[in-house]
C-alpha positions as CSV (number, residue, x, y, z in Angstrom):
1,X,0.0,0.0,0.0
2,X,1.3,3.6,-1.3
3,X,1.2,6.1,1.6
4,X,0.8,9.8,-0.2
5,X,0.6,13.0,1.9
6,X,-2.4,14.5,3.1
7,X,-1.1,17.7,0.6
8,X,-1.0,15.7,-2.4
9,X,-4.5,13.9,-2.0
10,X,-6.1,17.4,-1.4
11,X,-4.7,18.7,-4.2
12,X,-6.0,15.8,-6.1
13,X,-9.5,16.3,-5.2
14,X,-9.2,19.9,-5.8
15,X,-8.6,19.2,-9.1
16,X,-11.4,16.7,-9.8
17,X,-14.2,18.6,-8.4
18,X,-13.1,21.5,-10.5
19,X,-13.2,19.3,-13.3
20,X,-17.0,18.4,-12.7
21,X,-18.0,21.7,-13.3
22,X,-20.7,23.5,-11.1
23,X,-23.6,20.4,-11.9
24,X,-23.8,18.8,-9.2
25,X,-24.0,22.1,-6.8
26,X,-26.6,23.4,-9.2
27,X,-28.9,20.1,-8.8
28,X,-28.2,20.7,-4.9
29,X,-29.5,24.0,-5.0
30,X,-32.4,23.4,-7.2
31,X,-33.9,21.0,-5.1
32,X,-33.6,22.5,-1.5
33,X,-35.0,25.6,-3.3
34,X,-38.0,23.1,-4.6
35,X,-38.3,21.6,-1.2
36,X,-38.3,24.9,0.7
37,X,-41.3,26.6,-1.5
38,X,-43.1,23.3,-1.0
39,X,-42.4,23.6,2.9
40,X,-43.0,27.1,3.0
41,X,-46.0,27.2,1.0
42,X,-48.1,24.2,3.0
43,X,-46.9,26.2,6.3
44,X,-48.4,29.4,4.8
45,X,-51.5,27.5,3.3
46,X,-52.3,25.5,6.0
47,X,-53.9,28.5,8.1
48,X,-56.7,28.8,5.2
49,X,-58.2,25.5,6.2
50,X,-61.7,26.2,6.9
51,X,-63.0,24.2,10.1
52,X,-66.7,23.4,9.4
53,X,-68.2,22.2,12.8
């Protein structure tokens, strides 16, 4: 087994995630912001609910 420093593997992975591009952050983003409209909209929405006794 090939012990490399900590330096080299960090630069390593530097490079591969700049090599991915900005993708995978974009799908990240994209759905918290499409859970967190859902969220906040039933939390707003949920008030209307009229009770009829």
């Amino acid at each position: 087994m090939e012990h490399t420093p900590p330096a080299t593997w960090l630069t390593t992975a530097a490079g591969a995630a700049g090599q991915q591009g900005t993708g995978n952050l974009l799908r990240v983003v994209l759905v918290v912001m499409i859970v967190g409209c859902a969220l906040t909209a039933w939390f707003l929405l949920r008030g209307y609910r009229h009770k009829d006794d």
